[in-house]
GUZARO-753283 format. One record per atom (N, C-alpha, C): residue number from 1; residue in three letters; atom name; x negated, y negated, z negated. Coordinates in steps of 0.2 Angstrom, whole numbers, plus 5000, padded with zeros to 4 digits. Layout:
BEGIN
voti  vexnu  doba  u  v  w
NUM  ALA  CA  X  Y  Z
...
This chain:
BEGIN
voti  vexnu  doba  u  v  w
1  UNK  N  4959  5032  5079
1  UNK  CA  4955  5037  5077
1  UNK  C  4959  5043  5077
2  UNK  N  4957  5048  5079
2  UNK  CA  4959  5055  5080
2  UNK  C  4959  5058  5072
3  UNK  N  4961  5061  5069
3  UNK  CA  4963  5065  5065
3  UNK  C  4960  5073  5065
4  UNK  N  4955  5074  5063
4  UNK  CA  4954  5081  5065
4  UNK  C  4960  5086  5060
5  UNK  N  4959  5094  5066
5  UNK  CA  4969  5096  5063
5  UNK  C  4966  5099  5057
6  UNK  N  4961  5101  5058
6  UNK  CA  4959  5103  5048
6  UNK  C  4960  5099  5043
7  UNK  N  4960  5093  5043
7  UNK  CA  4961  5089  5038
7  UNK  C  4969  5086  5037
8  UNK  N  4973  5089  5043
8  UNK  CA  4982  5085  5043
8  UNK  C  4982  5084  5039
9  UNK  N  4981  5093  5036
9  UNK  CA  4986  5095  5029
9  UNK  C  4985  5091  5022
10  UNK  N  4980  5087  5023
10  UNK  CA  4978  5083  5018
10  UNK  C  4982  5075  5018
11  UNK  N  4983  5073  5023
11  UNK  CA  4987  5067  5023
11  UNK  C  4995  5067  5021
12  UNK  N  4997  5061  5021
12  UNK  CA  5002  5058  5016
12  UNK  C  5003  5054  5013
13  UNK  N  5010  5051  5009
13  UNK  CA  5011  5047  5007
13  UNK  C  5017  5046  5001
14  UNK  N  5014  5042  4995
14  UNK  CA  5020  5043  4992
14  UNK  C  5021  5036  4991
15  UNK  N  5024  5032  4987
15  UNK  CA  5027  5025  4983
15  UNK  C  5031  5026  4979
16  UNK  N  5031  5021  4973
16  UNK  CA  5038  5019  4969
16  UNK  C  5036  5013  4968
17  UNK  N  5042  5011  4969
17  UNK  CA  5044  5001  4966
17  UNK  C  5049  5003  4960
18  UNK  N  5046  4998  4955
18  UNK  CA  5053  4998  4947
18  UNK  C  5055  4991  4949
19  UNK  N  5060  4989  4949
19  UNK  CA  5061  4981  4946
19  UNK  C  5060  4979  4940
20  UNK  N  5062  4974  4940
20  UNK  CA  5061  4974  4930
20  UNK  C  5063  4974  4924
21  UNK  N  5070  4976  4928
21  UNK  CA  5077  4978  4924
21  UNK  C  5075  4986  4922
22  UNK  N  5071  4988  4927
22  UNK  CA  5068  4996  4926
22  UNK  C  5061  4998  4921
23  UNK  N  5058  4992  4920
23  UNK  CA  5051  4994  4915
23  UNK  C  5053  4992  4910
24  UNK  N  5050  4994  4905
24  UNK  CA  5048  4992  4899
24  UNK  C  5044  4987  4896
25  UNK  N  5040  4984  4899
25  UNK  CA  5037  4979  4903
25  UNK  C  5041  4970  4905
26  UNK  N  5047  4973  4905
26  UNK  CA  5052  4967  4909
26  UNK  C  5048  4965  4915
27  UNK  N  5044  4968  4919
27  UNK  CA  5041  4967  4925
27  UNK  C  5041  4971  4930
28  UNK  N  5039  4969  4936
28  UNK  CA  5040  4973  4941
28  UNK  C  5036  4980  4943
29  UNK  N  5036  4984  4943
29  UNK  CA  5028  4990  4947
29  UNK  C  5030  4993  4954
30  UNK  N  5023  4995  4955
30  UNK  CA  5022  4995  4959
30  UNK  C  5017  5001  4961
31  UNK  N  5017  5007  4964
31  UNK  CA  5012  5014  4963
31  UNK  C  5013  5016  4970
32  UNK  N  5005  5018  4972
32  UNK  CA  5007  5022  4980
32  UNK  C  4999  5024  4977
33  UNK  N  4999  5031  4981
33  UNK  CA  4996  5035  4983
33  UNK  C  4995  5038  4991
34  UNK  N  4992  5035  4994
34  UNK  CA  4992  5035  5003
34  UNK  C  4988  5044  5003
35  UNK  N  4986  5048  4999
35  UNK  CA  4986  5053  4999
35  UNK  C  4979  5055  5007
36  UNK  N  4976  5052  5006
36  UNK  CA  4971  5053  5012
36  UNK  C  4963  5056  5010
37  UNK  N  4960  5056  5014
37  UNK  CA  4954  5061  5012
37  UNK  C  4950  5055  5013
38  UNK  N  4944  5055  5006
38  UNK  CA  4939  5051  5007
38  UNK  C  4935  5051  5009
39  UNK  N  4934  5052  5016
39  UNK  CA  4929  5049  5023
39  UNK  C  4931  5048  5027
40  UNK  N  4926  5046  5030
40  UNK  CA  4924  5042  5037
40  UNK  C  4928  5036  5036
41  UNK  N  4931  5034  5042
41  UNK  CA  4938  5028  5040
41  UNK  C  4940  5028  5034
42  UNK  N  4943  5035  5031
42  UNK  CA  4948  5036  5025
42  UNK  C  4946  5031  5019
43  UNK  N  4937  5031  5019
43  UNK  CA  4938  5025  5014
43  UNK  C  4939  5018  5012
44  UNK  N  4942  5019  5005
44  UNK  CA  4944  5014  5002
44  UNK  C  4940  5006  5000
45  UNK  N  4941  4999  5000
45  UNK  CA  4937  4996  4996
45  UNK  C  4943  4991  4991
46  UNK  N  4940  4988  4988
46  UNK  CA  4945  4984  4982
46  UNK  C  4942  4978  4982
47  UNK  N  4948  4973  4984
47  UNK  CA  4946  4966  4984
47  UNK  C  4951  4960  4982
48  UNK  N  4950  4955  4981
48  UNK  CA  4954  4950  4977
48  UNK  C  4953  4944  4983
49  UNK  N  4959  4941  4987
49  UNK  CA  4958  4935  4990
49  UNK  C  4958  4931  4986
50  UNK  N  4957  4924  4985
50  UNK  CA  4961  4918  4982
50  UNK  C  4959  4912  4988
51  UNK  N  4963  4908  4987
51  UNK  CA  4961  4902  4992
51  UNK  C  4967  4896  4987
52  UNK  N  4962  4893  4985
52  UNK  CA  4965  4887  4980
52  UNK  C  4967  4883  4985
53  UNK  N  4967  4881  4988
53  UNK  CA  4968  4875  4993
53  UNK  C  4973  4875  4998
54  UNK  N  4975  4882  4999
54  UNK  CA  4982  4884  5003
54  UNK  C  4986  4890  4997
55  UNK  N  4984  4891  4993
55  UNK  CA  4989  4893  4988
55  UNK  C  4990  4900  4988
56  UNK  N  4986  4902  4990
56  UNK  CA  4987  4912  4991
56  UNK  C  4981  4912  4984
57  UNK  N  4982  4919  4983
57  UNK  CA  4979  4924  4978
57  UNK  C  4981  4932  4979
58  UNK  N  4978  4935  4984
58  UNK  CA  4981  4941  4983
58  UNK  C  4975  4948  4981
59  UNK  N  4976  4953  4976
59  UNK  CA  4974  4960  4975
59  UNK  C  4975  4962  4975
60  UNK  N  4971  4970  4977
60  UNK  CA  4974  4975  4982
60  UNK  C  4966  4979  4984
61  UNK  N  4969  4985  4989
61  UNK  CA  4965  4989  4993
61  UNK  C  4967  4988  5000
62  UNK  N  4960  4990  5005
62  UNK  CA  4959  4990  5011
62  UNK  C  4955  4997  5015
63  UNK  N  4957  4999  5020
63  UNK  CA  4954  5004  5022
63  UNK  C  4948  5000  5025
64  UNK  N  4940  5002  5025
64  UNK  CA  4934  5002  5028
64  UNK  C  4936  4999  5033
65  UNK  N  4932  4994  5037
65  UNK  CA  4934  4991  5044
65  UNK  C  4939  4987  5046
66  UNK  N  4945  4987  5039
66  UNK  CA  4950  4983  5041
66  UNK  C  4950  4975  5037
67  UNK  N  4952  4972  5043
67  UNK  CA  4949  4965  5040
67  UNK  C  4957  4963  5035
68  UNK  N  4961  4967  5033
68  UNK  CA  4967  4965  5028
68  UNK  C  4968  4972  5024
69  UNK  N  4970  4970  5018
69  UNK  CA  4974  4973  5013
69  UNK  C  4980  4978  5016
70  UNK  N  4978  4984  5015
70  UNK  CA  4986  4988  5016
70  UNK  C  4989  4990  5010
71  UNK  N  4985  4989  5003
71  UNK  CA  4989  4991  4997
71  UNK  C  4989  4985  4995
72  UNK  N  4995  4979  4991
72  UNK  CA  4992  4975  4989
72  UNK  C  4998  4972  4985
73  UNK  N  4995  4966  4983
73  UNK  CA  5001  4962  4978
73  UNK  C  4998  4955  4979
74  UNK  N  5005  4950  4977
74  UNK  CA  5004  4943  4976
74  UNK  C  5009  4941  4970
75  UNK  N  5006  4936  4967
75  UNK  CA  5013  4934  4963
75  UNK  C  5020  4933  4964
76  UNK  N  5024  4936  4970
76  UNK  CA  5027  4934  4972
76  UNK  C  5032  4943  4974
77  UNK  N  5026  4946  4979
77  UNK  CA  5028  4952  4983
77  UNK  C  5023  4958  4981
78  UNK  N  5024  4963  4983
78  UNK  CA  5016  4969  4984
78  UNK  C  5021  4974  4990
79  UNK  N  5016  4977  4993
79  UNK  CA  5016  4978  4999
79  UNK  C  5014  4987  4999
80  UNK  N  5014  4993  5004
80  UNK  CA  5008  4996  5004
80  UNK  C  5013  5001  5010
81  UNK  N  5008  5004  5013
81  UNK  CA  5008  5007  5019
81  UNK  C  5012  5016  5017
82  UNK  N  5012  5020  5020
82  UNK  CA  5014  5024  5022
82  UNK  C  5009  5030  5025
83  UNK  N  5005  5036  5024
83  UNK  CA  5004  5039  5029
83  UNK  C  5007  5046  5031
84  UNK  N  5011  5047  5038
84  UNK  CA  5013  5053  5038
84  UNK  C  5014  5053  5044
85  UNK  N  5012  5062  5048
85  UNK  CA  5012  5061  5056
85  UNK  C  5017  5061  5058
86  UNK  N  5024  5065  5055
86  UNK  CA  5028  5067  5058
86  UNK  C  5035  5059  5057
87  UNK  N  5031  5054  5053
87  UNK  CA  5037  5048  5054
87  UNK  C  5033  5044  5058
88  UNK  N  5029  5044  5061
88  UNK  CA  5026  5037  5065
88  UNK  C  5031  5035  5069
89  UNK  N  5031  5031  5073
89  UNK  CA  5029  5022  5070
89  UNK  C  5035  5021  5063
90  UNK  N  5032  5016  5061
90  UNK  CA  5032  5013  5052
90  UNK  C  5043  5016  5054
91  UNK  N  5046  5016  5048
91  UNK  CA  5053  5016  5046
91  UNK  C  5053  5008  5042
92  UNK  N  5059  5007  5043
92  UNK  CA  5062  5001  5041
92  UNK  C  5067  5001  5036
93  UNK  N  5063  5000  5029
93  UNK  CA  5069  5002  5023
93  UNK  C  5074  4995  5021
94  UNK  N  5080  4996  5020
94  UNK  CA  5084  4991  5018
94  UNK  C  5084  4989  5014
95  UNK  N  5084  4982  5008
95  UNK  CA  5085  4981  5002
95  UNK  C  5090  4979  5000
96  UNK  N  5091  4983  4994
96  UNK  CA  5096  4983  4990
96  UNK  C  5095  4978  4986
97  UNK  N  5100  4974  4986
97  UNK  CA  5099  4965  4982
97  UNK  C  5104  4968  4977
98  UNK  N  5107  4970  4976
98  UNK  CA  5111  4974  4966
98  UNK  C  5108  4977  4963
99  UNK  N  5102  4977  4967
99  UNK  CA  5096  4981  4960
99  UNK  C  5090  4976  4960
């Protein structure tokens, strides 16, 4: 989907991950802001999988049309996208396992 240029200026993306040596919580967080305008595609919906019987549970958001979660979490991991013109295609960030 094409991007009309009046609305670029509006797209973006932020994130923060804490681990749980970093909240006061003793848990993990997890905050993104995809920074996108509310229409057309751009909308949001909010949904819960679970599947007892093969062992997933996951919550989160999904853009309109897309049969998967791009902002999300599972007991285990949480995930979330990125939007910016000038980085396309995705970057590849390294973990740091001493934090």
């Amino acid at each position: 989907m094409e991007i009309p240029e009046n609305l670029r200026h509006l797209i973006g993306s932020n994130a923060w991950a804490i681990n749980s040596k970093g909240s006061r919580s003793n848990g993990p967080k997890m905050v993104q802001n995809p920074h996108l305008p509310y229409l057309g595609f751009f909308r949001w919906y909010e949904a819960q999988i679970i599947c007892e019987s093969c062992g997933i549970d996951i919550y989160g958001a999904g853009l309109i049309a897309t049969p998967n979660l791009q902002i999300a979490f599972n007991k285990y991991l949480g995930w979330f996208n990125f939007f910016f013109f000038s980085i396309l295609p995705y970057k590849r960030l390294k973990i740091n396992k001493s934090n």
